[in-house]
DSSP file (Angstrom, degrees, kcal/mol; ACC not computed):
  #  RESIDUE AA STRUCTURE BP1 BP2  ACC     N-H-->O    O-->H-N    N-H-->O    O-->H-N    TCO  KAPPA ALPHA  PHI   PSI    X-CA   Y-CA   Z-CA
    1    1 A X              0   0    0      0, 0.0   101,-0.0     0, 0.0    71,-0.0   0.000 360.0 360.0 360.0 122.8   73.5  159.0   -9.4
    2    2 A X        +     0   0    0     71,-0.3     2,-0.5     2,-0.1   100,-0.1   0.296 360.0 128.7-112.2  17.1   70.5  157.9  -11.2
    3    3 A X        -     0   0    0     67,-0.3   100,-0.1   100,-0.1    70,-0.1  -0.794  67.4-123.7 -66.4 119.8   70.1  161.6  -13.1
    4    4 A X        -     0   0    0     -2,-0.5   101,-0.1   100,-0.4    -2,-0.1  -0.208  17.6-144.0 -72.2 135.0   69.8  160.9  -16.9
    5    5 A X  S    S+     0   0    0     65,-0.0     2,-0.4    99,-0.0    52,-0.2   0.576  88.2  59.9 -80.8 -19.1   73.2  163.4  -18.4
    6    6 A X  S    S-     0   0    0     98,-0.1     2,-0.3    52,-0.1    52,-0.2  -0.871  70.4-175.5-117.9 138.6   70.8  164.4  -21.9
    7    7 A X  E     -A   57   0A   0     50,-0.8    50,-0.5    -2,-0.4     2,-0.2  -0.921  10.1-155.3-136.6 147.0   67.5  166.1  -21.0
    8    8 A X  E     -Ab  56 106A   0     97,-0.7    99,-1.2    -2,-0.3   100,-0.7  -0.790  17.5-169.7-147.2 109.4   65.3  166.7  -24.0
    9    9 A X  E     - b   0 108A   0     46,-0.8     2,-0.5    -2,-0.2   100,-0.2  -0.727  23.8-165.9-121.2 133.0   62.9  169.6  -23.6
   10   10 A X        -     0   0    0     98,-1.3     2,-0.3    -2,-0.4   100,-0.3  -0.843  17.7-158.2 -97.9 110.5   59.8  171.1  -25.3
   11   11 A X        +     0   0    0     42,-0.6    41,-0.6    -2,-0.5     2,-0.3  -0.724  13.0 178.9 -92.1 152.2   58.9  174.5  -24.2
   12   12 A X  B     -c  111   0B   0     98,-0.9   100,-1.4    -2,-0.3     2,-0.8  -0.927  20.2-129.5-158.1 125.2   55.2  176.0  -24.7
   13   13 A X        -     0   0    0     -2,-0.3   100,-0.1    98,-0.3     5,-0.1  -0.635  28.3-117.2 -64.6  61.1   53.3  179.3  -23.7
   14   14 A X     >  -     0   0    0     -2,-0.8     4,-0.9     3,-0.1    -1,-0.1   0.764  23.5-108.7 -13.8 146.6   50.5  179.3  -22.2
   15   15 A X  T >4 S+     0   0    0      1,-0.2     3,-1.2     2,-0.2     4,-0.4   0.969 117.6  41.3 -43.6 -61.2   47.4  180.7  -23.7
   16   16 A X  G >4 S+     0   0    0      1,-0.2     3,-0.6     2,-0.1    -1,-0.2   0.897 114.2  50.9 -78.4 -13.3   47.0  183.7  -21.7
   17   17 A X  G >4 S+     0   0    0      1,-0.2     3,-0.8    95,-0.1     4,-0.4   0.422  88.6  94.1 -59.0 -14.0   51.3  184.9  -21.6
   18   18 A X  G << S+     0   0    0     -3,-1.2     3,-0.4    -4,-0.9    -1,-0.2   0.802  76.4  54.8 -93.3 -50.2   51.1  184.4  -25.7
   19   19 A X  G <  S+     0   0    0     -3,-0.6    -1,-0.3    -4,-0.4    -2,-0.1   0.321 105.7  54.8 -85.4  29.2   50.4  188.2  -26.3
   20   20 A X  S <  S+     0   0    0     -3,-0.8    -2,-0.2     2,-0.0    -1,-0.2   0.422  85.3 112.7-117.9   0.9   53.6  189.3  -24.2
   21   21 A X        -     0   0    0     -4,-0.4     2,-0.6    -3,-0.4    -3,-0.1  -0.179  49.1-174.5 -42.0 136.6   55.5  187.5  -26.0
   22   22 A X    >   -     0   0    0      1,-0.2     3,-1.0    -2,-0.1    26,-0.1  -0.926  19.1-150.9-141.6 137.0   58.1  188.9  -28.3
   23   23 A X  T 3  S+     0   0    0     -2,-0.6    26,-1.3     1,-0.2    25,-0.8   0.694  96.2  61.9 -89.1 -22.3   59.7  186.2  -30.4
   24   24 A X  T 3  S+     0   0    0     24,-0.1    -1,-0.2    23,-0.1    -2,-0.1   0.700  81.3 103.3 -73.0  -8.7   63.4  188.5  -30.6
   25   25 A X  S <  S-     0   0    0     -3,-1.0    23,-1.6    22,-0.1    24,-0.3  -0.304  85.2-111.2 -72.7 157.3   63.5  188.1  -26.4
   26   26 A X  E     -D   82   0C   0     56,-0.8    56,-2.2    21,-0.2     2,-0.3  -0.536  23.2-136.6 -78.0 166.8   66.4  185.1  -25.7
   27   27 A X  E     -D   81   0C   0     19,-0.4    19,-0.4    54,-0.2    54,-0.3  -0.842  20.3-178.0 -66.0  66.2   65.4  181.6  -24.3
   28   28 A X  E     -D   80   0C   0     52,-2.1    52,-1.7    -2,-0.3     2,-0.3  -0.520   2.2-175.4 -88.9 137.6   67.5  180.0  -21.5
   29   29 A X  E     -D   79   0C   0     15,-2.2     2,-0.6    50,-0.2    15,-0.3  -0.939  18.7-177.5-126.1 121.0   66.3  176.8  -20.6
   30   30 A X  E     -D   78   0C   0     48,-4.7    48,-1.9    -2,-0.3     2,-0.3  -0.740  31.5-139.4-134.6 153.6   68.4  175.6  -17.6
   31   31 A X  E     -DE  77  42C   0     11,-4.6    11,-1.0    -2,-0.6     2,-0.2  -0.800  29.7-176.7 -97.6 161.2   68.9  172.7  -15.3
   32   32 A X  E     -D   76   0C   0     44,-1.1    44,-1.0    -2,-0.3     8,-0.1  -0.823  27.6-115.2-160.5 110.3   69.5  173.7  -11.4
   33   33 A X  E     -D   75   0C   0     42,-0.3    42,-0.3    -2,-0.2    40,-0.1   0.032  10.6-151.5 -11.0  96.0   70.3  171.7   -8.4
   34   34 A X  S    S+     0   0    0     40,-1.9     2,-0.3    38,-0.2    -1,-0.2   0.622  90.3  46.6 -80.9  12.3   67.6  171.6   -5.6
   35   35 A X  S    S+     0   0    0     39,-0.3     2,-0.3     2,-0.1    -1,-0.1  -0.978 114.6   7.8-132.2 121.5   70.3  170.9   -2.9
   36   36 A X  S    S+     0   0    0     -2,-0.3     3,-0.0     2,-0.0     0, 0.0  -0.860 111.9  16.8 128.0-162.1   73.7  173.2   -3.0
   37   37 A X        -     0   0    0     -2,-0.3    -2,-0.1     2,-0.1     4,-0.1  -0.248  62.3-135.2 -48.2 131.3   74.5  176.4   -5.2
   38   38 A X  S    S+     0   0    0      2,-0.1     2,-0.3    -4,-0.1    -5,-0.1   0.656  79.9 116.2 -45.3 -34.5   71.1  178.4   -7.1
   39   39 A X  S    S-     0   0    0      1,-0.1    -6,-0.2    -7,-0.1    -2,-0.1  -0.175  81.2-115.2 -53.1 106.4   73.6  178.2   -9.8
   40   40 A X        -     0   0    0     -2,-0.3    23,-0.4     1,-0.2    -8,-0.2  -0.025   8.2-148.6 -66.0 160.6   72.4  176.0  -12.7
   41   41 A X  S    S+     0   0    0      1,-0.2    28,-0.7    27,-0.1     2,-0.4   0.470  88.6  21.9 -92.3   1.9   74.6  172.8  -13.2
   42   42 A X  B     -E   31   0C   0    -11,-1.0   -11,-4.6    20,-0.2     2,-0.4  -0.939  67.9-168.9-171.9 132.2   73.6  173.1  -17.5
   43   43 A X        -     0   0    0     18,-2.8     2,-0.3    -2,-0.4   -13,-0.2  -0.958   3.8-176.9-130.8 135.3   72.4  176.1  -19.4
   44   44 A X        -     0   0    0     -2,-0.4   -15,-2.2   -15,-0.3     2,-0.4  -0.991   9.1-152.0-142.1 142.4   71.1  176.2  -23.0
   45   45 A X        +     0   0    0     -2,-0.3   -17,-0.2   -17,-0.2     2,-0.1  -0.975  25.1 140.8-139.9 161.9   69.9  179.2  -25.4
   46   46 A X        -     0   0    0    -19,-0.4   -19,-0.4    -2,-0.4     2,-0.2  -0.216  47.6 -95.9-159.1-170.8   67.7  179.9  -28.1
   47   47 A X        -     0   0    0    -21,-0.3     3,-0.3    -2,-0.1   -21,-0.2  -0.488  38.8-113.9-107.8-177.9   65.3  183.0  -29.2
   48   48 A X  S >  S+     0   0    0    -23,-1.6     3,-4.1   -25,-0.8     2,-0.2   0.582 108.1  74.7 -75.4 -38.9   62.0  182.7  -28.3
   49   49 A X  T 3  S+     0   0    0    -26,-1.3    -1,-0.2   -24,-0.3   -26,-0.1  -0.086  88.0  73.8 -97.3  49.1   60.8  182.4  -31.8
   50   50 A X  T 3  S+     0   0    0     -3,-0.3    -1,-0.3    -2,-0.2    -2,-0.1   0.203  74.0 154.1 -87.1 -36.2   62.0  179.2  -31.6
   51   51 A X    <   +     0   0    0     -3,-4.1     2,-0.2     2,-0.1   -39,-0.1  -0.567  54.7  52.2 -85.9 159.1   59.7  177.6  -29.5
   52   52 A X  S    S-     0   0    0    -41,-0.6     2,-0.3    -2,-0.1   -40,-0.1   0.693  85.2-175.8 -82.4 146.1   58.9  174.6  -29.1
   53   53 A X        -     0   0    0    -42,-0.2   -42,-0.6    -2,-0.2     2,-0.2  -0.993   9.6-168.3-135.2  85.5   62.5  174.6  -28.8
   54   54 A X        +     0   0    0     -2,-0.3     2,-0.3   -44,-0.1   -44,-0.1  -0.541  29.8 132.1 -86.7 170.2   64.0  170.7  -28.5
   55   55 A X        -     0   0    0     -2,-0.2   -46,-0.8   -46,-0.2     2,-0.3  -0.945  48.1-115.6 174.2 155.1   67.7  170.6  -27.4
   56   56 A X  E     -A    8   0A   0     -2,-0.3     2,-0.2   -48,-0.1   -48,-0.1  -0.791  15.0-147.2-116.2-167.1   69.6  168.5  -24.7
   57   57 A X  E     +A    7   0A   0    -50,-0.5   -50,-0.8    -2,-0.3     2,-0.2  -0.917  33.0 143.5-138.8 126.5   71.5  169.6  -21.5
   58   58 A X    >   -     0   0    0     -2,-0.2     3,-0.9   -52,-0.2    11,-0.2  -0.741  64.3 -65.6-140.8-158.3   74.3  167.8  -20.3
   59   59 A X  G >  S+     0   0    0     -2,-0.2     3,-0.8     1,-0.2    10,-0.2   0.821 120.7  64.9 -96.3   5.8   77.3  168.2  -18.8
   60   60 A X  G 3  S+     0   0    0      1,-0.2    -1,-0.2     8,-0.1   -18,-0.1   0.436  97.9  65.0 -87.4  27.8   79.1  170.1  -21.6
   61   61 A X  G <  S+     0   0    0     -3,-0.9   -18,-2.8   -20,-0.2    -1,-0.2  -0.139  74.6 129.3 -88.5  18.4   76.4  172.8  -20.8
   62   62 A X    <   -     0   0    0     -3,-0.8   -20,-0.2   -20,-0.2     3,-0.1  -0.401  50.4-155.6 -77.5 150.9   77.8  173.1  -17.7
   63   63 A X  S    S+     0   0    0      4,-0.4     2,-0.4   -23,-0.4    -1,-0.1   0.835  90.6  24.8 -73.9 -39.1   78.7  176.9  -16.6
   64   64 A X  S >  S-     0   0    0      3,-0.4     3,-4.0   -24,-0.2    -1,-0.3  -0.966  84.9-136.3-129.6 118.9   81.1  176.2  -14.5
   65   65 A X  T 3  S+     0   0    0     -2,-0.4     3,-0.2     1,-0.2    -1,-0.1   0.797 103.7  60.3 -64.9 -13.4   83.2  172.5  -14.9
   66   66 A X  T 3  S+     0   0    0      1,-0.2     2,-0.3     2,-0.0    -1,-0.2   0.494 103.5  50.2-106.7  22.2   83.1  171.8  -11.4
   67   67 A X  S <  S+     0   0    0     -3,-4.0    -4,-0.4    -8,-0.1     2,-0.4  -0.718  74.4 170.8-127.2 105.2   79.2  171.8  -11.2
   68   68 A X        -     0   0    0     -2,-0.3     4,-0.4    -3,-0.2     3,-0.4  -0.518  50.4-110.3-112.4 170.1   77.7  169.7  -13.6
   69   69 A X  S >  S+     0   0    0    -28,-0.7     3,-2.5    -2,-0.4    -1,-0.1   0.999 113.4  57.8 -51.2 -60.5   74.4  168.4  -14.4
   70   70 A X  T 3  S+     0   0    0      1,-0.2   -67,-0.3   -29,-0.1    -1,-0.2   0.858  98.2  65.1 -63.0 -15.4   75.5  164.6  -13.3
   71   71 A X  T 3  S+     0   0    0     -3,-0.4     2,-0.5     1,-0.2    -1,-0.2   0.463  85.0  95.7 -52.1 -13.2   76.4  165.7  -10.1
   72   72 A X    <   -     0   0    0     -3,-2.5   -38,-0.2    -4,-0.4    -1,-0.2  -0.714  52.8-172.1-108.0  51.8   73.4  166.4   -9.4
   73   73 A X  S    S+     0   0    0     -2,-0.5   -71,-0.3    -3,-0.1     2,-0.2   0.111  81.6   5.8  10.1 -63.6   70.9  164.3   -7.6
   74   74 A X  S    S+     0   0    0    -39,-0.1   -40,-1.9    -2,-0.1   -39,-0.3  -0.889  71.3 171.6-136.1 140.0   67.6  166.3   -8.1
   75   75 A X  E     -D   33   0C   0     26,-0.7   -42,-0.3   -42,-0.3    26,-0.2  -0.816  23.4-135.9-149.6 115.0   67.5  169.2  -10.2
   76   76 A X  E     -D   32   0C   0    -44,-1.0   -44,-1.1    -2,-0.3     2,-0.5  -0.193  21.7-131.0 -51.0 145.9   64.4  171.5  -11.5
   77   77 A X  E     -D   31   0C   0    -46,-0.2    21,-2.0   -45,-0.0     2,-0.4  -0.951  20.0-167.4-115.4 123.5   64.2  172.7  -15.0
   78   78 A X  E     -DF  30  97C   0    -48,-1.9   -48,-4.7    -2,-0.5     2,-0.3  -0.959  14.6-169.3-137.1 148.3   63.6  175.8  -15.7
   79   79 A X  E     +DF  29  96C   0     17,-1.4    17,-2.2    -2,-0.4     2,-0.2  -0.653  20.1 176.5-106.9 152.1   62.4  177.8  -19.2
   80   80 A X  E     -DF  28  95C   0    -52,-1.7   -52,-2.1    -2,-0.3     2,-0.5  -0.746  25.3-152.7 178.8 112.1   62.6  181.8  -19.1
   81   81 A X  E     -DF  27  94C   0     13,-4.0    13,-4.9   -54,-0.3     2,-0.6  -0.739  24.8-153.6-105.0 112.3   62.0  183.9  -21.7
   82   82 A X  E     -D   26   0C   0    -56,-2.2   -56,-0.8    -2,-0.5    11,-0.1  -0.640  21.1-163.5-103.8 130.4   64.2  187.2  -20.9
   83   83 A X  S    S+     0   0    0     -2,-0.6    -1,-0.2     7,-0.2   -57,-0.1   0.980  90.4  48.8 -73.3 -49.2   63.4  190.6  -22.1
   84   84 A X  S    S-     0   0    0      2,-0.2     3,-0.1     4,-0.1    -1,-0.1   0.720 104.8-115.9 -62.4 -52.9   67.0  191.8  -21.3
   85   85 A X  S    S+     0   0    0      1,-0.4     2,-0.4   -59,-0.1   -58,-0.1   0.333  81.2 114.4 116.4 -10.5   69.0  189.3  -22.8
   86   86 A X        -     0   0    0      2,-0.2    -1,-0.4     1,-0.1    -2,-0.2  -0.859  61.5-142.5-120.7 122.7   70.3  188.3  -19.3
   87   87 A X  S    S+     0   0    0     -2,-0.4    -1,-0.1    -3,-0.1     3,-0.1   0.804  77.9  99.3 -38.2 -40.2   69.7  184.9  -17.6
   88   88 A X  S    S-     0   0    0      1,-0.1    -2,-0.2    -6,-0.0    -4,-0.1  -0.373  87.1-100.5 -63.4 143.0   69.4  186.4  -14.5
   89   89 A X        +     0   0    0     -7,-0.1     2,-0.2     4,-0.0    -1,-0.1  -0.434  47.2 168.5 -80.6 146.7   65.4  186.9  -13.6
   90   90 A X    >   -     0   0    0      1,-0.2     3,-2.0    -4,-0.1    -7,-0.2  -0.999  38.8 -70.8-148.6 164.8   63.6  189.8  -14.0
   91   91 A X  T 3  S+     0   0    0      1,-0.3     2,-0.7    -2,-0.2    26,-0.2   0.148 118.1  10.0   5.4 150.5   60.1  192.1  -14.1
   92   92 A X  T 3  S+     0   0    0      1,-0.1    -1,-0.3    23,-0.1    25,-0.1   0.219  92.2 122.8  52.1  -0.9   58.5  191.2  -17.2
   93   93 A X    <   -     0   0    0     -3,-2.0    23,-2.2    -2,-0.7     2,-0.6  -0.444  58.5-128.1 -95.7 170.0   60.4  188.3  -18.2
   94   94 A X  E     -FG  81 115C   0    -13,-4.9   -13,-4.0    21,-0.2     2,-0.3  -0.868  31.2-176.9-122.3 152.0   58.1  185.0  -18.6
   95   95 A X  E     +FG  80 114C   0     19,-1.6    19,-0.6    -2,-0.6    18,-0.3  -0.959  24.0 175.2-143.1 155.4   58.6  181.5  -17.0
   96   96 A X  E     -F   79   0C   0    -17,-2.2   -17,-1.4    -2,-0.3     2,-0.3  -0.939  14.4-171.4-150.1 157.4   58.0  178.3  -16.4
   97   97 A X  E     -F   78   0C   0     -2,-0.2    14,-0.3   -19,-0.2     2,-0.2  -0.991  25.6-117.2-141.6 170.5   59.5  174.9  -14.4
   98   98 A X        -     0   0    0    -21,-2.0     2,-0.5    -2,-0.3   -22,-0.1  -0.436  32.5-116.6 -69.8 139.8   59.6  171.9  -13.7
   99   99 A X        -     0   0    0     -2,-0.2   -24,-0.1     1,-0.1    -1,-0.0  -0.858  67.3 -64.8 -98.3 152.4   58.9  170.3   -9.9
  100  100 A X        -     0   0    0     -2,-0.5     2,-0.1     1,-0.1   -24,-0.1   0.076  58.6-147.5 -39.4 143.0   62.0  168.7   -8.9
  101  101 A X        +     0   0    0    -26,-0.2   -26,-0.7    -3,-0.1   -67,-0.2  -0.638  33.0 173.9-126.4 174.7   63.3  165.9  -10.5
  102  102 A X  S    S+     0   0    0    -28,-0.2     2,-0.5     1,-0.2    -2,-0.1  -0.064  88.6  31.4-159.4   7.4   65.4  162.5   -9.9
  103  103 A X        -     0   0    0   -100,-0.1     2,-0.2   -28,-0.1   -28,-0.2  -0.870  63.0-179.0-154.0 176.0   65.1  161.2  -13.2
  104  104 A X        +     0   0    0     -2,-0.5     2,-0.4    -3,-0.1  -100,-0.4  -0.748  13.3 160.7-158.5 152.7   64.9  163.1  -16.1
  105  105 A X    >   -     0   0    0     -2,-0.2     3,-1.1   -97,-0.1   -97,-0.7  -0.969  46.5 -40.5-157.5-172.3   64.5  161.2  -19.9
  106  106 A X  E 3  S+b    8   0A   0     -2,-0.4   -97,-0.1     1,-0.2   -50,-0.0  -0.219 119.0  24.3 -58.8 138.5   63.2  162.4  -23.8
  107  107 A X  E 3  S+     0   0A   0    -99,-1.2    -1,-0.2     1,-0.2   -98,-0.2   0.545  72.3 163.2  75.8  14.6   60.3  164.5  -24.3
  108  108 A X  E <   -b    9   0A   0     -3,-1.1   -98,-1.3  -100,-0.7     2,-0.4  -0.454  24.6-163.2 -42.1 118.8   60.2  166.6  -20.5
  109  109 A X        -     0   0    0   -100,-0.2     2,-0.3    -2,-0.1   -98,-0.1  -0.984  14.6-168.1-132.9 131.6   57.9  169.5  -21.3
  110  110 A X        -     0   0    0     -2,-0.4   -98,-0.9  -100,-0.3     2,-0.2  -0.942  15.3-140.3-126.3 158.3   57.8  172.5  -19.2
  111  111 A X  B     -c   12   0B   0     -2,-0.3     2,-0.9   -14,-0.3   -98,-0.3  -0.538  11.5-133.7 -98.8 147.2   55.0  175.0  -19.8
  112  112 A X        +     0   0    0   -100,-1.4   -16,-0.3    -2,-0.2   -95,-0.1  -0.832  47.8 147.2-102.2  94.0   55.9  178.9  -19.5
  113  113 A X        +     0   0    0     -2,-0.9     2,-0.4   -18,-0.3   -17,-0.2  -0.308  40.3  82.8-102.1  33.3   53.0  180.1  -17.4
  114  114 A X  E     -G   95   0C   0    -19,-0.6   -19,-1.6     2,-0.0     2,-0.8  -0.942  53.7-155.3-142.9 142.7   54.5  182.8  -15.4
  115  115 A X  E     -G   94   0C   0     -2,-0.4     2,-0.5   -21,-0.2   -21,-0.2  -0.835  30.2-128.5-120.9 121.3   55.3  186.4  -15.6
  116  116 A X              0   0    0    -23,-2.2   -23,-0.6    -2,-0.8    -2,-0.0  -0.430 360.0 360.0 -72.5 105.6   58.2  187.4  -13.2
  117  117 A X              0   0    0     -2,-0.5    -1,-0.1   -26,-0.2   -26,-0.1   0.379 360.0 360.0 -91.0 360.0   56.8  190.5  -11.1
């Protein structure tokens, strides 16, 4: 497995997403498998008025102990800024990722440039 266990991420808001913000919405930033379960192998959370937000992910971020982040071959990162409170995506919430990865090491920055329709 050549997947790095500590990911160390800076998230940032694109210019035009920046007035929908609302700095009390949560932060999830999460690691997720590209082969296997949608369920990410390592979950971390913040507020929004946080960002940029550094932190790692490993495997005692795991959700569930028998999928963890070093299991995990390739994995996308993805930051999502929730109106709701709820990891799960929805309408309005804003996002951003990563393209799949095999390596992962200090300073990974994924951009939140998307608003989930």
């Amino acid at each position: 497995n050549i997947l790095h266990n500590e990911m160390c991420i800076r998230d940032s808001i694109a210019p035009a997403l920046v007035s929908q913000l609302d700095s009390s919405a949560t932060l999830f930033v999460f690691a997720r498998a590209t082969q296997g379960s949608p369920m990410p192998v390592a979950i971390a959370r913040a507020t929004a008025k946080d960002l940029p937000y550094r932190f790692h992910l490993d495997d005692s971020s795991a959700l569930i102990s028998n999928n963890k982040l070093s299991q995990a071959s390739e994995v996308v990162l993805v930051a999502r800024i929730s109106k709701s409170g709820d990891a799960k995506s929805q309408a309005g919430d804003l996002q951003g990722q990563t393209k799949a990865m095999k390596t992962v090491g200090e300073g990974v920055d994924i951009e939140i440039n998307e608003l989930v329709k």
